[in-house]
PyMOL Python script that loads the backbone (N, CA, C, O; Angstrom):
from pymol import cmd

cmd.read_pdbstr("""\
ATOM      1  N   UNK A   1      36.109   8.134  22.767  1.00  0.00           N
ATOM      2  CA  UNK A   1      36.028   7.039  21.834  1.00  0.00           C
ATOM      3  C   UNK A   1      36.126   7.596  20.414  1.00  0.00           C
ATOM      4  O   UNK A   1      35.147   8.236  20.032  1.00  0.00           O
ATOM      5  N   UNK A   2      37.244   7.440  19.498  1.00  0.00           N
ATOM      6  CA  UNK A   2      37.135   7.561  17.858  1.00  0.00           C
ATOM      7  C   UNK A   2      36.555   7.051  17.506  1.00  0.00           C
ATOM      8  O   UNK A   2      36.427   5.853  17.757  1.00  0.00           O
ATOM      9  N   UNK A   3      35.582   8.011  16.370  1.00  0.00           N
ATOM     10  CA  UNK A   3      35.146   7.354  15.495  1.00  0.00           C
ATOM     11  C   UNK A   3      35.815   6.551  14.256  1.00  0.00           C
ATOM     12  O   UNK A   3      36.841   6.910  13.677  1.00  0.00           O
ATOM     13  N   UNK A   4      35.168   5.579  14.001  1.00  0.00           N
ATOM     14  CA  UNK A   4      35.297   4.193  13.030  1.00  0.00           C
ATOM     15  C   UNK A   4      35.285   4.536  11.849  1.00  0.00           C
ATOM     16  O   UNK A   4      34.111   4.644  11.498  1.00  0.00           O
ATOM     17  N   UNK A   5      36.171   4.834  10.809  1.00  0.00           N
ATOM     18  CA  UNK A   5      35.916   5.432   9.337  1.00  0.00           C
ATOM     19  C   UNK A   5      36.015   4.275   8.802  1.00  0.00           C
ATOM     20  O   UNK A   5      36.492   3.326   9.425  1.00  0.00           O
ATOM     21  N   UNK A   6      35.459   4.154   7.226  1.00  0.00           N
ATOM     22  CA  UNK A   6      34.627   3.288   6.405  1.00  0.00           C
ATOM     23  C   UNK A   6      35.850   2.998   5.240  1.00  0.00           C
ATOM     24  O   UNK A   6      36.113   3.853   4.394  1.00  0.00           O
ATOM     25  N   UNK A   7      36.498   1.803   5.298  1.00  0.00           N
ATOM     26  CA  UNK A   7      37.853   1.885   4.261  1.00  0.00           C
ATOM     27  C   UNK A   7      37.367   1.836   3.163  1.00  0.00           C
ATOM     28  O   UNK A   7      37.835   2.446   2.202  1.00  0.00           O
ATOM     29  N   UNK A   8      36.164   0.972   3.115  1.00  0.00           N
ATOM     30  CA  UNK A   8      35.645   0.783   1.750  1.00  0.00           C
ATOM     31  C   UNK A   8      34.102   0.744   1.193  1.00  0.00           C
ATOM     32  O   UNK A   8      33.082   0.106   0.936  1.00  0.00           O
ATOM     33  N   UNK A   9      34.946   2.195   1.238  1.00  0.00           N
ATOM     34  CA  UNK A   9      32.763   2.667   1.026  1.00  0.00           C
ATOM     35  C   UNK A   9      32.211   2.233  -0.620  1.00  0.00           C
ATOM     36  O   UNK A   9      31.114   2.615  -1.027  1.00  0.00           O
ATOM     37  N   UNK A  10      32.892   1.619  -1.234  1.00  0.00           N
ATOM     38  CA  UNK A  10      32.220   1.008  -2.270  1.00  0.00           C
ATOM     39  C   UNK A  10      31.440  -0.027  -2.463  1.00  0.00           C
ATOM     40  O   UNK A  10      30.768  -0.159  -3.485  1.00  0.00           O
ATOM     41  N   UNK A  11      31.461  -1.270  -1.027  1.00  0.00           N
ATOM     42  CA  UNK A  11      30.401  -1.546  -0.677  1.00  0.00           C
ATOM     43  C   UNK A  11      28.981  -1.663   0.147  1.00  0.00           C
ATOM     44  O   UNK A  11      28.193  -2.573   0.403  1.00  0.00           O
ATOM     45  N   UNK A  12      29.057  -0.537   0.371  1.00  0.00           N
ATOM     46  CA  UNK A  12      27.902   0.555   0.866  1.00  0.00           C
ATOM     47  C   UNK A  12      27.218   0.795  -0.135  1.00  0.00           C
ATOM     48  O   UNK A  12      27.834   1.646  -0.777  1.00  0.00           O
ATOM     49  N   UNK A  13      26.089   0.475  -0.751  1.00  0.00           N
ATOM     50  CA  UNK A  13      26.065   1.362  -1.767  1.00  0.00           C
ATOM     51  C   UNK A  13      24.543   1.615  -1.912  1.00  0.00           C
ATOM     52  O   UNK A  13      24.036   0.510  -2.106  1.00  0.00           O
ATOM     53  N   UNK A  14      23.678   2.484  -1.907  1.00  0.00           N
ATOM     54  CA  UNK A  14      22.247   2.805  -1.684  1.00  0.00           C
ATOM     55  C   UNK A  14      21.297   1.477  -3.009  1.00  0.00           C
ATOM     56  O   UNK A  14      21.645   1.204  -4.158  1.00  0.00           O
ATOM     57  N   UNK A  15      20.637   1.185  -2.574  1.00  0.00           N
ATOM     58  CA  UNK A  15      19.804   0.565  -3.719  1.00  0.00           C
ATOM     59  C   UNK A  15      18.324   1.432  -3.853  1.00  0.00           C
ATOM     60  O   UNK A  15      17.627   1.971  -2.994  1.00  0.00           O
ATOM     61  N   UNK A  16      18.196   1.320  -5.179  1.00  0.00           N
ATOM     62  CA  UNK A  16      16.627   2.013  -5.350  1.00  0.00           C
ATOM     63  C   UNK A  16      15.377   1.475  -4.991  1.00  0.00           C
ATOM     64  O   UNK A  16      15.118   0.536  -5.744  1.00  0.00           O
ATOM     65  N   UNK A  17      14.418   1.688  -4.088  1.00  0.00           N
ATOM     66  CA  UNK A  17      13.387   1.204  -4.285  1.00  0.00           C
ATOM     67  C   UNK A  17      12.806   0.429  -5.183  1.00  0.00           C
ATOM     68  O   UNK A  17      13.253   0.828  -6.258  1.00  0.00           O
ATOM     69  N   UNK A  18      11.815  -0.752  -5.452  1.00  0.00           N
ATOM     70  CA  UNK A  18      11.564  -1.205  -7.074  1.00  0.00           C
ATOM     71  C   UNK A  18      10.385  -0.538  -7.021  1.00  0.00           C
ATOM     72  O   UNK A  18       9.618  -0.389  -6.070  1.00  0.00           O
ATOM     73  N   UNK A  19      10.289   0.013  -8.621  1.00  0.00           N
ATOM     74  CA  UNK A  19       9.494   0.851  -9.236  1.00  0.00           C
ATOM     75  C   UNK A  19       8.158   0.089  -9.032  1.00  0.00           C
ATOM     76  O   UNK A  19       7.889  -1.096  -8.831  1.00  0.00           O
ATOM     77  N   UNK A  20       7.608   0.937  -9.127  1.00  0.00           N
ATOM     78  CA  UNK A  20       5.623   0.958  -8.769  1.00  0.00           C
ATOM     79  C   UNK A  20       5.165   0.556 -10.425  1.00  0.00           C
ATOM     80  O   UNK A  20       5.874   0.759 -11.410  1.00  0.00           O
ATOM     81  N   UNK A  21       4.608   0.305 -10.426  1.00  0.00           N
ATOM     82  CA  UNK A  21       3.755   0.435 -12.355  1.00  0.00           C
ATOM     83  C   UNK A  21       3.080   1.649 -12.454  1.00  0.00           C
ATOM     84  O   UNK A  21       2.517   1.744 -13.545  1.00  0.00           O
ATOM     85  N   UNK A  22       2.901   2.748 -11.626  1.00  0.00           N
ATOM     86  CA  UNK A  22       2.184   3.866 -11.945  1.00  0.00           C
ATOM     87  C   UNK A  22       3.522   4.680 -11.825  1.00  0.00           C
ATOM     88  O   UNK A  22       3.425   5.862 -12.153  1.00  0.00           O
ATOM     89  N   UNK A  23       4.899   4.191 -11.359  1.00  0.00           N
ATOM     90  CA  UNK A  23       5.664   4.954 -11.108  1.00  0.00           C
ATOM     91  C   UNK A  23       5.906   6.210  -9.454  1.00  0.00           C
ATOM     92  O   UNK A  23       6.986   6.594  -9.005  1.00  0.00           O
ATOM     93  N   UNK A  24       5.065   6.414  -9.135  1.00  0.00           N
ATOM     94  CA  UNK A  24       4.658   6.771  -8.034  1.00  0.00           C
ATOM     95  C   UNK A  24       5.623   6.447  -6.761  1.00  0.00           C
ATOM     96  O   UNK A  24       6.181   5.350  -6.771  1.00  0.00           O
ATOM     97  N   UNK A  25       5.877   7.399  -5.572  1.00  0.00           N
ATOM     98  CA  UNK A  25       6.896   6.672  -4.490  1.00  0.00           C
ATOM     99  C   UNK A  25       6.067   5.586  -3.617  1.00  0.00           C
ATOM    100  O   UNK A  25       4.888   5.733  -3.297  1.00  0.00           O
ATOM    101  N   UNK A  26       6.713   4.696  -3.352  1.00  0.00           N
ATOM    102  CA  UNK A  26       6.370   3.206  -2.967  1.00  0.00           C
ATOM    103  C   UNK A  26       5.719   3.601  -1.456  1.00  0.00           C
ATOM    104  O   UNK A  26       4.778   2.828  -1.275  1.00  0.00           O
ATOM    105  N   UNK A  27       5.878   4.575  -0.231  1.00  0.00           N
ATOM    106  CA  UNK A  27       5.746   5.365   0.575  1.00  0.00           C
ATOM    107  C   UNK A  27       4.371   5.639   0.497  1.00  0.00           C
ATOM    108  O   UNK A  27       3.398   5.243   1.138  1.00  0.00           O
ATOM    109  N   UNK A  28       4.585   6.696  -0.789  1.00  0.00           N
ATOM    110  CA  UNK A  28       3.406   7.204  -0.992  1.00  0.00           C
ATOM    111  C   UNK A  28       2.118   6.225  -0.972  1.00  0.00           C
ATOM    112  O   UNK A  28       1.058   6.138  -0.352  1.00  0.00           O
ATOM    113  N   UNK A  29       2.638   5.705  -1.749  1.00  0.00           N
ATOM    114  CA  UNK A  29       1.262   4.263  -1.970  1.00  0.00           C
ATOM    115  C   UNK A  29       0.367   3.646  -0.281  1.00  0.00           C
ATOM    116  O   UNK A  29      -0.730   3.475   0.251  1.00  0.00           O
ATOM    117  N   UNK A  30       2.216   3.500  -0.037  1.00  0.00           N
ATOM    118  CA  UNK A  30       1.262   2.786   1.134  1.00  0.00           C
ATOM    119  C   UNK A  30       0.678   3.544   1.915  1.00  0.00           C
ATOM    120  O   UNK A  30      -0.304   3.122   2.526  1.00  0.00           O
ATOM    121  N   UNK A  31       0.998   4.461   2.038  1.00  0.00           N
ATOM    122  CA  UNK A  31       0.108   5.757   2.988  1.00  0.00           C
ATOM    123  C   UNK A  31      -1.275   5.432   2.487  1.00  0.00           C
ATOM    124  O   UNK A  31      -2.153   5.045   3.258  1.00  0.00           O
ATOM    125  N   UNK A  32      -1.471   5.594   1.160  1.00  0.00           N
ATOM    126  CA  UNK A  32      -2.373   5.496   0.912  1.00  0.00           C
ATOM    127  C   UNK A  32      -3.479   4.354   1.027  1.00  0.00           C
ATOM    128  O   UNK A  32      -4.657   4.342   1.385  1.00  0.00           O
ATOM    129  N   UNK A  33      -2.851   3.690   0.706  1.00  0.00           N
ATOM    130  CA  UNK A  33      -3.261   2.175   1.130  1.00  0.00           C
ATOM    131  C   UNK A  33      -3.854   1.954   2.615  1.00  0.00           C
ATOM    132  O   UNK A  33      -5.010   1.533   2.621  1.00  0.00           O
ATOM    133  N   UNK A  34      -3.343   2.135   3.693  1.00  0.00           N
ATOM    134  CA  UNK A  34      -3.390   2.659   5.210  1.00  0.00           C
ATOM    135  C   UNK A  34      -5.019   3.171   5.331  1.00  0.00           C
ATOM    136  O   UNK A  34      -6.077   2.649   5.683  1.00  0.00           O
ATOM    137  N   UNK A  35      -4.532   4.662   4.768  1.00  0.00           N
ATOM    138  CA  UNK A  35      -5.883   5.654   4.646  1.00  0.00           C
ATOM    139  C   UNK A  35      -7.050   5.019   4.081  1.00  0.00           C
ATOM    140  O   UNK A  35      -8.094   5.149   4.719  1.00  0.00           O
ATOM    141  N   UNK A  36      -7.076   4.313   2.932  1.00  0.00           N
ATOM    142  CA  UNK A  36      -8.470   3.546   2.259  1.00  0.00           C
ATOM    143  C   UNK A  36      -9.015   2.318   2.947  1.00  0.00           C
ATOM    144  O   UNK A  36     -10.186   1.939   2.900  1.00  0.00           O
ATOM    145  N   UNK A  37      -7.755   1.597   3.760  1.00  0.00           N
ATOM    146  CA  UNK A  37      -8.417   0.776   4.649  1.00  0.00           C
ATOM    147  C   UNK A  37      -9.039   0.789   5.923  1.00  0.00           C
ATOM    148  O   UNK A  37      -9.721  -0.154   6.326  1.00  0.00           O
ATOM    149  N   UNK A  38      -8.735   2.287   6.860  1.00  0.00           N
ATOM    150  CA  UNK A  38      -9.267   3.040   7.426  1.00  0.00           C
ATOM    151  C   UNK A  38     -10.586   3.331   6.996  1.00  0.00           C
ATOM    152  O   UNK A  38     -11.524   2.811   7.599  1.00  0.00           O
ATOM    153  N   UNK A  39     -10.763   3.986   6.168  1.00  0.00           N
ATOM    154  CA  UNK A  39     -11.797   4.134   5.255  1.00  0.00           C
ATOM    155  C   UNK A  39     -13.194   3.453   5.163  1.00  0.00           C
ATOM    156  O   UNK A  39     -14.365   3.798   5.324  1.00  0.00           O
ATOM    157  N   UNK A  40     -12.182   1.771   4.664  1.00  0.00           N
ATOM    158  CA  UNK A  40     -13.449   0.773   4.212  1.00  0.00           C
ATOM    159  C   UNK A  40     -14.147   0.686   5.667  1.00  0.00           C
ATOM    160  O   UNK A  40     -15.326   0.898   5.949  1.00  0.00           O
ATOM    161  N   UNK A  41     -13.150   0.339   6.448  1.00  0.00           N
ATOM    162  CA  UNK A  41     -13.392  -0.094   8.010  1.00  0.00           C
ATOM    163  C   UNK A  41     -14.761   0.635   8.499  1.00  0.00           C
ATOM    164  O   UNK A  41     -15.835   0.132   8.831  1.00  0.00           O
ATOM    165  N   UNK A  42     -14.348   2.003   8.429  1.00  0.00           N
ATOM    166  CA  UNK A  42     -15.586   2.988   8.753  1.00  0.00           C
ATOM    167  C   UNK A  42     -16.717   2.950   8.207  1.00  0.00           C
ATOM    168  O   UNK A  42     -17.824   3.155   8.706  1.00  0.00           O
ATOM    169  N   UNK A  43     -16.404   2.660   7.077  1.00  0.00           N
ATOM    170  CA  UNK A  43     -17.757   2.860   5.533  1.00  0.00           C
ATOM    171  C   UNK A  43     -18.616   1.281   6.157  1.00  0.00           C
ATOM    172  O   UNK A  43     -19.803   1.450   6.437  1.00  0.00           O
ATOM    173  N   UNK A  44     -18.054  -0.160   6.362  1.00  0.00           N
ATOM    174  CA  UNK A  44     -18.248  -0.981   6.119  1.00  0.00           C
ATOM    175  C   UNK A  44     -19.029  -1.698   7.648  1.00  0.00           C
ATOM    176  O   UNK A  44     -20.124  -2.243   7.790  1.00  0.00           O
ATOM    177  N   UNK A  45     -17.953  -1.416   8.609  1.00  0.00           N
ATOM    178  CA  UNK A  45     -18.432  -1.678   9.791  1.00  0.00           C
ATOM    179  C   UNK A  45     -19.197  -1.104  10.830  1.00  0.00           C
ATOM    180  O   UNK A  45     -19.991  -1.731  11.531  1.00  0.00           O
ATOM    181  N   UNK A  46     -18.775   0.903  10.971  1.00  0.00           N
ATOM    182  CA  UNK A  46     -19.350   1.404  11.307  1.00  0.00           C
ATOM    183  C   UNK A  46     -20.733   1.937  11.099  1.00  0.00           C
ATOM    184  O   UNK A  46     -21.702   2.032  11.852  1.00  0.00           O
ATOM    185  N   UNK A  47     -20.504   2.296   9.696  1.00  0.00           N
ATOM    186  CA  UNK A  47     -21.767   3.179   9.662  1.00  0.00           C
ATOM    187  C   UNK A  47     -22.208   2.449   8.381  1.00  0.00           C
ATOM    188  O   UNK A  47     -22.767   3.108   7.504  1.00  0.00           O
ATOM    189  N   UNK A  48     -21.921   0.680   8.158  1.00  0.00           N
ATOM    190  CA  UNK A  48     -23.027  -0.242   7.437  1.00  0.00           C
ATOM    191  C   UNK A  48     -23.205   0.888   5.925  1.00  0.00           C
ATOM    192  O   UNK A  48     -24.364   1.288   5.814  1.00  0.00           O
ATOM    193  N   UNK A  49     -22.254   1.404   4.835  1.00  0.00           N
ATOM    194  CA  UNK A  49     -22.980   1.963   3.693  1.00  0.00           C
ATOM    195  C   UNK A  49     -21.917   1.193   2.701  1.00  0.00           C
ATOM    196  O   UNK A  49     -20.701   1.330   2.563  1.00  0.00           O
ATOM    197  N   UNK A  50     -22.759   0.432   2.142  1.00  0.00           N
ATOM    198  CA  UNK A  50     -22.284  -0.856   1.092  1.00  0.00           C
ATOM    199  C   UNK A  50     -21.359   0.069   0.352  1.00  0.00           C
ATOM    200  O   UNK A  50     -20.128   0.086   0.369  1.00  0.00           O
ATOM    201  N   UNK A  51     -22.384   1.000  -0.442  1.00  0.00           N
ATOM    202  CA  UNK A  51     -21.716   1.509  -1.568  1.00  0.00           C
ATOM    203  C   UNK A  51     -20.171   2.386  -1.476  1.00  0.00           C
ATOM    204  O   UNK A  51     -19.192   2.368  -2.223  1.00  0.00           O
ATOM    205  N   UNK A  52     -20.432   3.068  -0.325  1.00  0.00           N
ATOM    206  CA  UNK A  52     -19.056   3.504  -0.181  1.00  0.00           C
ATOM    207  C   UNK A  52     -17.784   2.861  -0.035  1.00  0.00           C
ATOM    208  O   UNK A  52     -16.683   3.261  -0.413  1.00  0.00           O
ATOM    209  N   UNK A  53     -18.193   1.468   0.761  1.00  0.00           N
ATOM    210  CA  UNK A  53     -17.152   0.156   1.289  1.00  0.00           C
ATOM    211  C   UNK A  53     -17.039  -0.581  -0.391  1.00  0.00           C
ATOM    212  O   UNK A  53     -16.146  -1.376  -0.682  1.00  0.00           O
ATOM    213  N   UNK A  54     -17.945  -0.205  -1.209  1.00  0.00           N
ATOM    214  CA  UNK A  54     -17.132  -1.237  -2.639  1.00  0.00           C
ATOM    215  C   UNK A  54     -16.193   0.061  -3.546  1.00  0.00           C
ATOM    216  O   UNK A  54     -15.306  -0.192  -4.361  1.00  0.00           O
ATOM    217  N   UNK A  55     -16.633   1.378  -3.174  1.00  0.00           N
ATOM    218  CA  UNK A  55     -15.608   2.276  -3.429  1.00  0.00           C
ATOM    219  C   UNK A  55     -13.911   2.347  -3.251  1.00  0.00           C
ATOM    220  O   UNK A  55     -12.900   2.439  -3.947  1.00  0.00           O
ATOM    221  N   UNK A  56     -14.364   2.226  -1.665  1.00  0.00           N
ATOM    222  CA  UNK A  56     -12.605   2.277  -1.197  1.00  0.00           C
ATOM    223  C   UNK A  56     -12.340   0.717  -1.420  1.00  0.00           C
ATOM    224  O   UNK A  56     -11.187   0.533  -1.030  1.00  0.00           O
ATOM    225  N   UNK A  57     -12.805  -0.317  -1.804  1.00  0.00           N
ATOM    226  CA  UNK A  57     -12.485  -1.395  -1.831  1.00  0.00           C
ATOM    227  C   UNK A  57     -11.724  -2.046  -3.210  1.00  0.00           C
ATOM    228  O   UNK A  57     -10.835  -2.875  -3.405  1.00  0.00           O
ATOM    229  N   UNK A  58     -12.732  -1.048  -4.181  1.00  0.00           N
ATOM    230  CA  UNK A  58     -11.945  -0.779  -5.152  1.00  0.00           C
ATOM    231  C   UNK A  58     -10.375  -0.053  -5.451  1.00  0.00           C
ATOM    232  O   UNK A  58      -9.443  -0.470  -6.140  1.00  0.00           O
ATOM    233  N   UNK A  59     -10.483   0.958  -4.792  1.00  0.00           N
ATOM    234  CA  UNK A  59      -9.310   1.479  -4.624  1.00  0.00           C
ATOM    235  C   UNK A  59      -7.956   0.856  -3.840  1.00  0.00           C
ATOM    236  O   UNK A  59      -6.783   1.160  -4.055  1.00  0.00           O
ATOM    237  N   UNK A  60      -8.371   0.101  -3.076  1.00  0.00           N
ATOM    238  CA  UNK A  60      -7.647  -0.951  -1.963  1.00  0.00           C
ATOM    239  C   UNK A  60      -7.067  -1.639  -3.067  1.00  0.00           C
ATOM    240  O   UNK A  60      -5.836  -1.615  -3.061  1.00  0.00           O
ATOM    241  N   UNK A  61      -7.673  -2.325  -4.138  1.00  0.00           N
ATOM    242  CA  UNK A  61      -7.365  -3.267  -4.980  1.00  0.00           C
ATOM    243  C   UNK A  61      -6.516  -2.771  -5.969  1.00  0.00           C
ATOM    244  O   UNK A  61      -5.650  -3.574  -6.318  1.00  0.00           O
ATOM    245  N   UNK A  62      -6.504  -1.320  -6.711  1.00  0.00           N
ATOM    246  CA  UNK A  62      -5.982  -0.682  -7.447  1.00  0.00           C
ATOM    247  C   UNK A  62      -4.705  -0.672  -6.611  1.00  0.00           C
ATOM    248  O   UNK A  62      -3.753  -1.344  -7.009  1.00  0.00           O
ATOM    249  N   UNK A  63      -4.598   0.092  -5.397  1.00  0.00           N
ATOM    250  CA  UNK A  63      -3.054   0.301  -4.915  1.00  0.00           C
ATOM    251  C   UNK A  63      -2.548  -1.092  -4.831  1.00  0.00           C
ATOM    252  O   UNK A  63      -1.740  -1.350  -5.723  1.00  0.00           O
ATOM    253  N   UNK A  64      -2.846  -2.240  -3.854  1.00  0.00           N
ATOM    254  CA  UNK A  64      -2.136  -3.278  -4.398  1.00  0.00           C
ATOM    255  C   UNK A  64      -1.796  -4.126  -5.525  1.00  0.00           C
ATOM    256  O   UNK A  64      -0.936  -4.992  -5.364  1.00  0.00           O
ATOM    257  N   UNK A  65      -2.500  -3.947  -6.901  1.00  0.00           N
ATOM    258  CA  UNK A  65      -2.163  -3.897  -8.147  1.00  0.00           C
ATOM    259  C   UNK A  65      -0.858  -3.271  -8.454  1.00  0.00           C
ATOM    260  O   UNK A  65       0.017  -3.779  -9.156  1.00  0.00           O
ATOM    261  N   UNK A  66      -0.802  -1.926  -7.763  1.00  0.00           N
ATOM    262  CA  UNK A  66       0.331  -0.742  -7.968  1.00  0.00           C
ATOM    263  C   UNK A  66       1.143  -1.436  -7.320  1.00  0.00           C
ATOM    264  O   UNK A  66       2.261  -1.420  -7.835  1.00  0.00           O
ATOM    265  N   UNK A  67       1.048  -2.158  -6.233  1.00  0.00           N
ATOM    266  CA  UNK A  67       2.587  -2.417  -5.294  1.00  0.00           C
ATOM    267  C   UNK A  67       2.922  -3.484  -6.172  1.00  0.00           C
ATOM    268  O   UNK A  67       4.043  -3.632  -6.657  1.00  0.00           O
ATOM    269  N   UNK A  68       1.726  -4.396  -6.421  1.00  0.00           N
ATOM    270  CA  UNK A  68       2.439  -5.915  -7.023  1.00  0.00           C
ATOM    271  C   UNK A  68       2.177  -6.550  -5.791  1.00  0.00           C
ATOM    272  O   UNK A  68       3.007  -7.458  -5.822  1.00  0.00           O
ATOM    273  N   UNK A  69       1.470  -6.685  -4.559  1.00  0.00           N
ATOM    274  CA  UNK A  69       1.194  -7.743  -4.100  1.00  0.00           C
ATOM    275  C   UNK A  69      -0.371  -8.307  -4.257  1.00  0.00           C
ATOM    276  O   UNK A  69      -1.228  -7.815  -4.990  1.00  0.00           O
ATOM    277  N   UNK A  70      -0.484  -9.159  -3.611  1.00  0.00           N
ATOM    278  CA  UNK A  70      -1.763  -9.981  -3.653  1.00  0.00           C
ATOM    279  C   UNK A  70      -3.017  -9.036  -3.466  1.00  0.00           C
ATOM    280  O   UNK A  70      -2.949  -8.064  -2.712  1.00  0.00           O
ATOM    281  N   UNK A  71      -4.285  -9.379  -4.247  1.00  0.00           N
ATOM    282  CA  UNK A  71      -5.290  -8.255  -4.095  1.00  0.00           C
ATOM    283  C   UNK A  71      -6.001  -8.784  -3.508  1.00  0.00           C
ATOM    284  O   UNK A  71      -6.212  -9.917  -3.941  1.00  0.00           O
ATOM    285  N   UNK A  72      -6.789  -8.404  -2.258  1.00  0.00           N
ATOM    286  CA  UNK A  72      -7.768  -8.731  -1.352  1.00  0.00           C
ATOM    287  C   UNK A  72      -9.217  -9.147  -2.099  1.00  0.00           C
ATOM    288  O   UNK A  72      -9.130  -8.649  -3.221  1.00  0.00           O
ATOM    289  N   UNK A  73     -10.599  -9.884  -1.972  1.00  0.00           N
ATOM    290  CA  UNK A  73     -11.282 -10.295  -2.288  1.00  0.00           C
ATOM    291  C   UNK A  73     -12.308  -9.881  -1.880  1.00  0.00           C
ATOM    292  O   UNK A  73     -13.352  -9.901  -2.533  1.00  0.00           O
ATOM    293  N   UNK A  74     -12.194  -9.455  -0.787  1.00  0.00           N
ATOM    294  CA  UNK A  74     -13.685  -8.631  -0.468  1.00  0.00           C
ATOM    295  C   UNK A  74     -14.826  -9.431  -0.137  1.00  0.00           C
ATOM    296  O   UNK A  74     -15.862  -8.768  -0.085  1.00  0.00           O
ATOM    297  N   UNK A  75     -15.007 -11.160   0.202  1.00  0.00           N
ATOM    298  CA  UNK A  75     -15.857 -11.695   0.483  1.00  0.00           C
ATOM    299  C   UNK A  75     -17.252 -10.758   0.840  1.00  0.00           C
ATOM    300  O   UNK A  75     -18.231 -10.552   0.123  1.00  0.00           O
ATOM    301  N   UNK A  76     -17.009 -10.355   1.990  1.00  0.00           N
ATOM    302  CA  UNK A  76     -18.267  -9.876   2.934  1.00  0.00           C
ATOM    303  C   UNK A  76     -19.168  -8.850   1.619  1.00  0.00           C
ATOM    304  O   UNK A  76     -20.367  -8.590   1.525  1.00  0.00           O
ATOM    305  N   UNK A  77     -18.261  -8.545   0.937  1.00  0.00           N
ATOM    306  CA  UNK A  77     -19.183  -7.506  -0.158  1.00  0.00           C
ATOM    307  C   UNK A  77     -20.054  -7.737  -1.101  1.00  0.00           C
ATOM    308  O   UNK A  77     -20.972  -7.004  -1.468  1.00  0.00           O
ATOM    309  N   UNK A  78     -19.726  -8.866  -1.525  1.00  0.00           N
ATOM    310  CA  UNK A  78     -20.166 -10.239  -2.781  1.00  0.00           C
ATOM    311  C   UNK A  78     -19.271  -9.890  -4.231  1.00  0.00           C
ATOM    312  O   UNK A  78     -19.383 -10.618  -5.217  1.00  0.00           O
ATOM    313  N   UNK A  79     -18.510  -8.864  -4.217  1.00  0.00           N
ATOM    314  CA  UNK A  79     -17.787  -8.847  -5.381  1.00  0.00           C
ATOM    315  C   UNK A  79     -16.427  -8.952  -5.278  1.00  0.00           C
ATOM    316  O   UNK A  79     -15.929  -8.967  -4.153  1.00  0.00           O
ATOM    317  N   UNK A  80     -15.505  -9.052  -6.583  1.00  0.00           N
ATOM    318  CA  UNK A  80     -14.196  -9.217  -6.611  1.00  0.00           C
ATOM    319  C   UNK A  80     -13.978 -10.739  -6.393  1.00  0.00           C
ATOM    320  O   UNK A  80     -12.834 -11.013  -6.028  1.00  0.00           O
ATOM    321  N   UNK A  81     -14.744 -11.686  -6.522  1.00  0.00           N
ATOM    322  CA  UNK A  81     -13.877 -12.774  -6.031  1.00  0.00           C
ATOM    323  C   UNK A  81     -13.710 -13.782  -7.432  1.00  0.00           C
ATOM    324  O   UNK A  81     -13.032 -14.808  -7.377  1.00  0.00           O
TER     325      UNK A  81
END
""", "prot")
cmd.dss("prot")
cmd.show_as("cartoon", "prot")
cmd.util.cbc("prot")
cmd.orient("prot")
């Protein structure tokens, strides 16, 4: 079977990610994002320590600030809302 060559690779054309407000790779973020909600989960449900769960909760809120989507509220904590 031949391969299929591309007559018109000018509309192919890579687009950039949209930029972060810290600038930062968009990847990166969410990894991070992932990891802190892991985090709260443990801090919050498992092993019940407020203060650490309004830590990463804070930080939860900072990275989605960074992406530009909606920031979580944190009911169960009593702050952020």
């Amino acid at each position: 079977m031949a391969k299929k060559s591309i007559k018109n690779k000018s509309k192919y054309k890579w687009v950039e990610p949209r930029p972060t407000k810290s600038g930062r790779n968009v990847m990166d973020i969410w990894n991070d994002l992932k990891r802190a909600w892991r985090s709260y989960k443990m801090y919050y449900y498992i092993r019940g320590d407020k203060i650490n769960a309004v830590i990463k909760a804070k930080q939860i809120r900072k990275l989605q600030e960074d992406l530009g989507v909606k920031k979580d509220k944190f009911h169960e904590l009593g702050v952020f809302e």
